[in-house]
C-alpha positions as CSV (number, residue, x, y, z in Angstrom):
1,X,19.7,-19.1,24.4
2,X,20.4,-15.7,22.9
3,X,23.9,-15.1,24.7
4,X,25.5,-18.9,23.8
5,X,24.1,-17.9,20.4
6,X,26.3,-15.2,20.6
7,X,29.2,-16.7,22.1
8,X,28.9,-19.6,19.4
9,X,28.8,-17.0,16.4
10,X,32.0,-14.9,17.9
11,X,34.0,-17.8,18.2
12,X,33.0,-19.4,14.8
13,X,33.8,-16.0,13.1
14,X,37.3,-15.6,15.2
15,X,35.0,-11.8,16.2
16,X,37.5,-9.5,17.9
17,X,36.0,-8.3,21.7
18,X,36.3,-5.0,20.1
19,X,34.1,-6.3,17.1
20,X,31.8,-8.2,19.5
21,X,31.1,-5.3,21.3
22,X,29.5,-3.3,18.3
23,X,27.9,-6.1,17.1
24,X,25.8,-6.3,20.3
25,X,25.4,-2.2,19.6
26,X,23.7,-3.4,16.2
27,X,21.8,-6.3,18.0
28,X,20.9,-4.0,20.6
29,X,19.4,-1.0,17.7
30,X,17.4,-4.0,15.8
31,X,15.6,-4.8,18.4
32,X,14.9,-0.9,19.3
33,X,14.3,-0.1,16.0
34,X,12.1,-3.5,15.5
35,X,8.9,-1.9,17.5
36,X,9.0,1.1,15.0
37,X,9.5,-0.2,11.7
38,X,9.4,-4.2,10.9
39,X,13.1,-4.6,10.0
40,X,12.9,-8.5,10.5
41,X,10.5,-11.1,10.9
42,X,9.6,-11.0,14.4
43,X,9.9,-14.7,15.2
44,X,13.7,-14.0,14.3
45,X,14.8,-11.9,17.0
46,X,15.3,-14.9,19.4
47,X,18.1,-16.0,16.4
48,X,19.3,-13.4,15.7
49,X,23.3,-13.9,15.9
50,X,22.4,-17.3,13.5
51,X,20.0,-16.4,11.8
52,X,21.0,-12.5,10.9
53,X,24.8,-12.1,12.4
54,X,26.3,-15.0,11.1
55,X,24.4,-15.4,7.9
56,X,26.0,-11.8,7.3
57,X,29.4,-12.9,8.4
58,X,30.0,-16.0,6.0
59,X,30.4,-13.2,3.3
60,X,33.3,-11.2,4.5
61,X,35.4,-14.3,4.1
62,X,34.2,-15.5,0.8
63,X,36.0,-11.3,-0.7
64,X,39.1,-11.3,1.6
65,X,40.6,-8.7,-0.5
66,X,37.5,-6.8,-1.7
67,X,36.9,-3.0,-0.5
68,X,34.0,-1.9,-2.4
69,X,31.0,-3.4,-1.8
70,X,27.4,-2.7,-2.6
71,X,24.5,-3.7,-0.9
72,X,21.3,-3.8,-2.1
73,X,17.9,-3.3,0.0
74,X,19.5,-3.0,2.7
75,X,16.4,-2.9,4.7
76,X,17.9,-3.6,8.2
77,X,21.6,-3.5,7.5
78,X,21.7,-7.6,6.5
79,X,24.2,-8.4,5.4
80,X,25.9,-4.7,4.7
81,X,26.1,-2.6,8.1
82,X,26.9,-6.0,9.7
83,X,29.6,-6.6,7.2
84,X,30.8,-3.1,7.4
85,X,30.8,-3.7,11.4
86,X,32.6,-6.8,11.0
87,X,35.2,-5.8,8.2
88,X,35.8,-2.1,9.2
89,X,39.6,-2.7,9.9
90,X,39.7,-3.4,6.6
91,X,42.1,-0.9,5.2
92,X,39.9,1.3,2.5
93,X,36.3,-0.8,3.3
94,X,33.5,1.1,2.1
95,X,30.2,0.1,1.9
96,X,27.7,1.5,0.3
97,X,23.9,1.0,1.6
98,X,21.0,1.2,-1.1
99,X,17.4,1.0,0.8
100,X,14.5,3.4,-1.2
101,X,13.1,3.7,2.1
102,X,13.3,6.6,4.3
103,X,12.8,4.8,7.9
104,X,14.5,1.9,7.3
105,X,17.3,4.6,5.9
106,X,17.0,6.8,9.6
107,X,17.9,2.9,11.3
108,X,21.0,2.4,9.3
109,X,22.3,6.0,9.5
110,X,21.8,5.9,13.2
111,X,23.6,2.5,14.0
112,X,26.3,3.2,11.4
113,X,27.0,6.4,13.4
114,X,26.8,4.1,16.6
115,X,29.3,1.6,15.3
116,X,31.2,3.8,13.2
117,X,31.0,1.8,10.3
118,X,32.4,2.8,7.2
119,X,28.9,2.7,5.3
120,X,27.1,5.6,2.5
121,X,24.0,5.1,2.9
122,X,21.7,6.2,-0.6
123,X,18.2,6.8,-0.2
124,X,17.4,5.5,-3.6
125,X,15.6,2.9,-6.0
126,X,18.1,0.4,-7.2
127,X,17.3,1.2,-11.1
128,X,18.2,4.9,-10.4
129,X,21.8,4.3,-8.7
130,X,23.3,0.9,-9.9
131,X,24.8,2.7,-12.5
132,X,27.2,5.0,-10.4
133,X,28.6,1.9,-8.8
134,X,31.0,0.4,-11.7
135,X,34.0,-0.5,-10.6
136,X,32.7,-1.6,-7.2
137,X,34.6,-4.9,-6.0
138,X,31.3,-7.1,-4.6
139,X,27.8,-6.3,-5.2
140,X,25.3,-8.3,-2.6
141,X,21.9,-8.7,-1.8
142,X,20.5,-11.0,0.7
143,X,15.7,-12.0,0.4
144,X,15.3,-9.5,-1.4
145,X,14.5,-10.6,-5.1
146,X,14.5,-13.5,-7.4
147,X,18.1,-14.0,-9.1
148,X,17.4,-12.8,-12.5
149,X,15.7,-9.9,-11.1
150,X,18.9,-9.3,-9.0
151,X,20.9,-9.9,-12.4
152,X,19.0,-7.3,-14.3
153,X,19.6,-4.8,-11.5
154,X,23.0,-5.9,-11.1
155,X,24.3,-5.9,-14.7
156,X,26.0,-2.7,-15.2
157,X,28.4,-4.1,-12.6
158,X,28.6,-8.0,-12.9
159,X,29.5,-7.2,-16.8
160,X,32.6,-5.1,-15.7
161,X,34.1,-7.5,-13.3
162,X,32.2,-6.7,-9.7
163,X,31.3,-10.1,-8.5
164,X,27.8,-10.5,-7.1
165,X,27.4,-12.7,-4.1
166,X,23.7,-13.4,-3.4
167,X,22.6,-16.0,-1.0
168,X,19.5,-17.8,-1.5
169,X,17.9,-20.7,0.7
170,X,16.2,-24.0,-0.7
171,X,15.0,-23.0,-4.5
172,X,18.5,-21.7,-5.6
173,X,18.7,-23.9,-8.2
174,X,15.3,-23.6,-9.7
175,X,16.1,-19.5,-9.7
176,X,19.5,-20.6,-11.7
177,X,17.1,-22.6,-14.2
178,X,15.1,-19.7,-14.7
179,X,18.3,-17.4,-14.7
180,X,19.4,-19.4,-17.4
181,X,16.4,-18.7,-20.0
182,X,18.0,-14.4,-19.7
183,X,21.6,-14.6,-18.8
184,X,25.0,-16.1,-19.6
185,X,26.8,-16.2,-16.5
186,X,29.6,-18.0,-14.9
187,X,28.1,-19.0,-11.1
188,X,29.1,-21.3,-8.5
189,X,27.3,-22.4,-5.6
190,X,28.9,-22.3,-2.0
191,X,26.8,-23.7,1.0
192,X,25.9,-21.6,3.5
193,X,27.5,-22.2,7.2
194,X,23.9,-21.5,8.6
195,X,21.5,-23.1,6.3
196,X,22.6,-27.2,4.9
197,X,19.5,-26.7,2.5
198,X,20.7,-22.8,1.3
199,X,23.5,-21.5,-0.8
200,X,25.3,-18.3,-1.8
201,X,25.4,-18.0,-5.4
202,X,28.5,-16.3,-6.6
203,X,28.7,-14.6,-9.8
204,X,31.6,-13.9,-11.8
205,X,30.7,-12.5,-15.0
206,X,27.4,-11.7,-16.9
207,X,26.0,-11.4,-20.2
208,X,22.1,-11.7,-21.6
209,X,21.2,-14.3,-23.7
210,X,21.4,-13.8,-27.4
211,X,17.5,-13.4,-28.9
């Protein structure tokens, strides 16, 4: 099941054998790693190149010219070290990792120096970096927070022309509602190849609301 998974994903994806092959390096670390610290919800391991691999991948082709890109809580390198995998011959990639902590931070350092992917990896709380990333061409951030959480951490950026790209599954567009009631932002809602029910929501510029 796992290898036509795989197989599926690859071709889907046009995934170089090169590529391929350190993407079954990272498949092959999460499921090490998994036994020591709980990157991802168990049950997912038997779908993991749909539910982790590709769900990373959809985003590489959505910035085809981006270089910069910051991920945040990047917990178990979804969608970030995969992306970096995926996108390292990218001329100037960079990716730059945020996860506060430590031993999820050991699992990305390792399998970045595995795969060689062009990844920083900051052991850090969002709040206390986001600032040093202006400029940056895509900020991401994939189950980790509710959107206008991820819009107040993300602002420093998104109001300076980094486009956010955040996917979200069934309640996207009750978080836009509640988005709404903070921020100005122009948004748009791509579905996600993995998901009919989910979307990514792109973001394109930011503002709060006036009082």
């Amino acid at each position: 099941m796992i290898t036509d998974q795989r197989a599926r994903v690859l071709a889907e994806h046009d995934v170089s054998r090169e590529t391929a092959d350190l993407l079954d390096i990272y498949v092959e670390q999460l499921a090490r790693w998994q036994n020591v610290k709980n990157l991802v919800g168990p049950a997912t391991l038997t779908e993991v190149w749909h539910r982790h691999v590709a769900d990373a991948l959809q985003l590489l082709a959505l910035a085809p010219e981006a270089r910069t890109w910051v991920d945040l809580g990047s917990g178990a390198g979804i969608p970030g070290l995969i992306l970096a995998i995926s996108g390292r011959v990218r001329s100037g990639l960079k990716i730059h990792l945020i996860e506060s902590n430590a031993r999820k931070c050991a699992f990305l350092t390792e399998t970045a120096r595995l795969t060689g992917a062009p990844v920083t990896v900051h052991n850090a709380r969002i709040e206390t970096v986001i600032d040093g990333f202006t400029g940056a061409d895509v900020v991401c951030a994939r189950a980790l927070a509710p959107l206008t959480q991820l819009l107040a951490w993300t602002e420093p950026l998104l109001k300076t022309g980094t486009v956010g790209l955040f996917p979200k599954g069934r309640d996207a567009a009750a978080e836009l509602t509640e988005a709404d009631r903070e921020w100005t932002f122009a948004r748009d809602l791509i579905p996600s190849r993995t998901d009919s029910q989910a979307r990514i929501v792109r973001v394109t510029s930011l503002s709060r609301v006036d009082p």
